[in-house]
N, C-alpha and C positions, 0 to 999 in steps of 0.2 A: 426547526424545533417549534413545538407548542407552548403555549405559554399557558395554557392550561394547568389547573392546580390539578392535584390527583392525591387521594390518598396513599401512603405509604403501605408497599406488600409487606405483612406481619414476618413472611421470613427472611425478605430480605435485611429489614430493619433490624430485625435478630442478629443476625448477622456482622452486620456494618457494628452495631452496638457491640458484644461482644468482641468482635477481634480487632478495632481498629477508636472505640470511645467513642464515637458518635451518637449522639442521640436525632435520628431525621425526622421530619415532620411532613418532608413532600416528597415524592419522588416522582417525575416526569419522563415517560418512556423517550428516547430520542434515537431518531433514525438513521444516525449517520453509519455510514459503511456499508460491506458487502459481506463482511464475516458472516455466512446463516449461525456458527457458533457462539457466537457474540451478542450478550444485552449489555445497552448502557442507559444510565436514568442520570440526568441531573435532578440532583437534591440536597437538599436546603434542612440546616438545623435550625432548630431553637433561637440560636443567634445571632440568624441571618447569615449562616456561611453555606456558600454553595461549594459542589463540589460534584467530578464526575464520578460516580459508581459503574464498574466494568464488572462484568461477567465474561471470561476470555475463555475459549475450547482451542483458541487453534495458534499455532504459533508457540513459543516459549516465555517462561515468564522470567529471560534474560532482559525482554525490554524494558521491565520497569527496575530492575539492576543497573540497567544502562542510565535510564533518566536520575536514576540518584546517585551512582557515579559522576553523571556529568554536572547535576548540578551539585555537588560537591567540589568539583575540577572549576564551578566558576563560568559551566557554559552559557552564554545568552539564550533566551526561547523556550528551555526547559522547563517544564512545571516538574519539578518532583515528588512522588507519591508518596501516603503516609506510610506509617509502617506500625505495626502491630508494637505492645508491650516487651516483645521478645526482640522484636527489628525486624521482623520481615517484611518485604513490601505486596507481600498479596497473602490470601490462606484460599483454602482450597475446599471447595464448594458440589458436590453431587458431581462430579468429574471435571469440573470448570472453575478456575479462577477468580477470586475476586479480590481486586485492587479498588483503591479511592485516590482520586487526586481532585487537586483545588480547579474549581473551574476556572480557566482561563477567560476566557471570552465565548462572546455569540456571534461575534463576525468570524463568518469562513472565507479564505483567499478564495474560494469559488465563488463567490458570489459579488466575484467584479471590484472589489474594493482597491485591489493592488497597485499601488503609486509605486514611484523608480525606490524610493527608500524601502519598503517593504520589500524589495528584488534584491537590497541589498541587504537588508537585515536577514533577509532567508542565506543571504548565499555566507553572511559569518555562522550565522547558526549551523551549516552544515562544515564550513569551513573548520569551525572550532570543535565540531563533533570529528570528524577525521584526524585533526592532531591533538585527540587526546589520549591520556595515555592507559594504555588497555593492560588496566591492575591484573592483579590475580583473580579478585572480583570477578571477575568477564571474560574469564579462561572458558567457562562453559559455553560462553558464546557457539551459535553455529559455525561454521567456516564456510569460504564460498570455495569448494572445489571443483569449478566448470565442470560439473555434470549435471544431469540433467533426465536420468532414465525415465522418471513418473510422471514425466511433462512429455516427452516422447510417447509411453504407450499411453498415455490419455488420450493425445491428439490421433494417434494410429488408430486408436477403439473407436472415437469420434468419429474418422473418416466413414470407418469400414458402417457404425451405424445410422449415419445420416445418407451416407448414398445407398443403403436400402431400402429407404423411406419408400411405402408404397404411395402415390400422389393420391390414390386414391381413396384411401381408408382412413392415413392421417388426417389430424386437426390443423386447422389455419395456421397457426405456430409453428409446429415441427414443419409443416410445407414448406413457410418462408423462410426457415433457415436451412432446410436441407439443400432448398434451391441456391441462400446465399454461399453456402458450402461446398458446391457440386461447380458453380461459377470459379471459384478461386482453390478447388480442390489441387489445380497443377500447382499454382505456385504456393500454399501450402505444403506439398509434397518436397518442393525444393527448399521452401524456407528451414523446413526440419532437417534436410539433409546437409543443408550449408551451416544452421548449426553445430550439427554432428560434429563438422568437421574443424569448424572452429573451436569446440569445447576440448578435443582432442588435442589441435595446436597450443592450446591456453596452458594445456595440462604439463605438457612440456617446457614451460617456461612460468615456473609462478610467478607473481608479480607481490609487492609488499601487500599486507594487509591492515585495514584500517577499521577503525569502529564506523560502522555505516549504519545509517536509521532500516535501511531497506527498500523502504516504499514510500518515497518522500514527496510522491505527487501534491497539486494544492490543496485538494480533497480531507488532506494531511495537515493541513495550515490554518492559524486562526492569527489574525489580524489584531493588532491596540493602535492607539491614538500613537504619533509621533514617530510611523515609519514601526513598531514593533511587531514584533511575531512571535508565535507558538508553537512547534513541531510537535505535534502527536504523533498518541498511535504507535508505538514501538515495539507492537508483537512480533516484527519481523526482522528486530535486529538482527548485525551478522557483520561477523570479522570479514571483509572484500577489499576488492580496489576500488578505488575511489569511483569507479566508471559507473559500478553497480545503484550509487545513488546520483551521479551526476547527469547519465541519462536521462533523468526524469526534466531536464532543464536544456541538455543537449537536444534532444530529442523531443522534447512536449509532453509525449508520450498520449495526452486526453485529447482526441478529434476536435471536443467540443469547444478546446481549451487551448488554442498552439500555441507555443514562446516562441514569442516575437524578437526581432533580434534585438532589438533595445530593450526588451525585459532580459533578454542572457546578458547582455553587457552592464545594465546595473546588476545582475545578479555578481556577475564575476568582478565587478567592484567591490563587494561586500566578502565576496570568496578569495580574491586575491590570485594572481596567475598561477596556472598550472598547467603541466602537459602530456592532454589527453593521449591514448592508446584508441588508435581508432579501431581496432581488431575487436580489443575487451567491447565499446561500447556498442559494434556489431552485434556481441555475442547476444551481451544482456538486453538488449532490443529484442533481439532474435527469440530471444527463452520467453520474455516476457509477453512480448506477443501473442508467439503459440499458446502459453497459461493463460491469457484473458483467453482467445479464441475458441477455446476448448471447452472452457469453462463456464461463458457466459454463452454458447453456443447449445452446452447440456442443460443449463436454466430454461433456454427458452422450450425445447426439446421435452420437459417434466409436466408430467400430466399432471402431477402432484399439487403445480404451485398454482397461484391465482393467478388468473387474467392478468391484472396490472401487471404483477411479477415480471410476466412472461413477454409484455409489450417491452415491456421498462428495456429486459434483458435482447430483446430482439434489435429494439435500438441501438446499444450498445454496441452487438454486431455487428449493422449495419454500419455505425463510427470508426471502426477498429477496420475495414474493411473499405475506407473511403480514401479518397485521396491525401485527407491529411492523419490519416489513422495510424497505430502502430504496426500494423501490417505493411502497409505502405512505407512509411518509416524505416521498418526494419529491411525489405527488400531495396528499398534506395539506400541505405549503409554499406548495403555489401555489395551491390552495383560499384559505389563508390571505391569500394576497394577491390574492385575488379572479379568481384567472390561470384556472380549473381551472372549463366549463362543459359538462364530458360527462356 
């Protein structure tokens, strides 16, 4: 983030003021995420109170139901959002969302901060988000029902259009990823098929479901003094097994980023014992995988976006695709369980 002042956009401010009482004085664009549907600005009142301003497109606005449920329930890490004169915790803006919440902090767990207490203040914070209790409030919630169709034909569309890439016409970009695509196109192929078949298995056998963040990487995490933490970011809530957010600490899941076994074992200090389904945590490796691959695979692939964009995203890739990436990840899971014969 910039620490740069900026003056405040006239309609945003409109905004913020009428549906939620704030009067701002700064508002600061900040980059975090990958939402392209998504702006957030830290900004600042009159009385020195900071706070995030979201613009959400994607996802449901069950998450910030979630974060005032929980913090109502008492959960640790939660910041919960304000809420309009009426109670609502967001209004609705040119087809997009706008919520306010207090700013938390400026330290991101990405950015190296993470001591053994912060591994354990993360792992009650999700600990405590899983048993709690899923009111009537958070009936809307999604549900995780192992499937998976729009994550299947994206990556089938992806294959079929990056290994037509002409080498010779394309741009620098689509070259290097159609090439890193066309390299690992077989086991891609199987990765999708050994989903399949595990989402099928899953389906047949529900397992409990619990309030889950989603997407609980550290990307997700903001850091305080004394071992505390902050779990953002809650547009992807969703009623799962626990696997669905435990992964992210089973698994790593960020190349750039891998949990270390002594960061999972303070984690699961703070989380408390439990025992995993190593099938579920195949799956959700599996799915999420192929969603980054695809996805950040069509970024680099858009003629549309800028340069840096498109480096940024081609990195990515490359991560997702290396030895300690989720692709790898997820094919060593189902090795492990004997899934995995290409």
């Amino acid at each position: 983030m910039t620490s740069e002042t900026t003056s405040v956009d006239e309609r945003l401010a409109r905004w913020v003021t009428e549906d939620f009482g704030l009067a701002l004085v700064s508002a600061v664009p900040v980059g975090y995420g990958a939402d392209p549907t998504a702006e957030l600005w830290r900004a600042t009142t009159a009385d020195g109170g900071d706070y995030a301003v979201k613009l959400s497109g994607g996802g449901t606005p069950a998450g910030l139901l979630v974060t005032a449920q929980l913090a109502r329930q008492g959960v640790p890490g939660i910041v919960a959002p304000l809420t309009t004169a009426s109670g609502e915790v967001c209004t609705v803006h040119e087809g997009r969302r706008l919520s306010v919440v207090p700013w938390a902090s400026d330290e991101r767990a990405l950015g190296g901060g993470m001591h053994p207490a912060h591994w354990r203040a993360y792992g009650e914070v999700l600990s405590a988000t899983h048993a709690a209790t899923a009111t009537d409030e958070l009936a809307g919630l999604p549900r995780e029902d192992h499937t998976h169709a729009a994550i299947g034909a994206a990556v089938r569309e992806m294959d079929r259009r990056l290994r037509a890439v002409d080498d010779r016409s394309a741009d620098p970009w689509t070259r290097a990823v159609a090439a890193h695509w066309r390299e690992w196109a077989d086991d891609l192929a199987i990765l999708l098929d050994r989903v399949d078949r595990l989402g099928a298995e899953l389906r047949s056998r529900p397992a409990d479901l619990v309030v889950c963040h989603g997407d609980p990487h550290l990307g997700n995490l903001l850091l305080g003094p004394d071992g505390r933490v902050w779990l953002i970011d809650w547009d992807d809530a969703v009623l799962a097994p626990r696997e669905r957010d435990l992964m992210f600490v089973v698994g790593g899941v960020l190349a750039f980023a891998p949990v270390t076994p002594a960061q999972q074992a303070a984690f699961f200090d703070g989380y408390g014992p439990v025992e995993l389904d190593p099938v579920r945590l195949a799956y959700h490796l599996g799915v999420r995988a192929l969603d980054d691959i695809w996805s950040w695979a069509g970024d680099v692939a858009d003629a549309g976006r800028s340069a840096a964009d498109r480096v940024r995203a081609l990195k990515i890739v490359a991560g997702l695709l290396s030895p300690v990436g989720l692709v790898g990840l997820a094919r060593q899971a189902l090795r492990d369980l004997g899934r995995w014969d290409g």
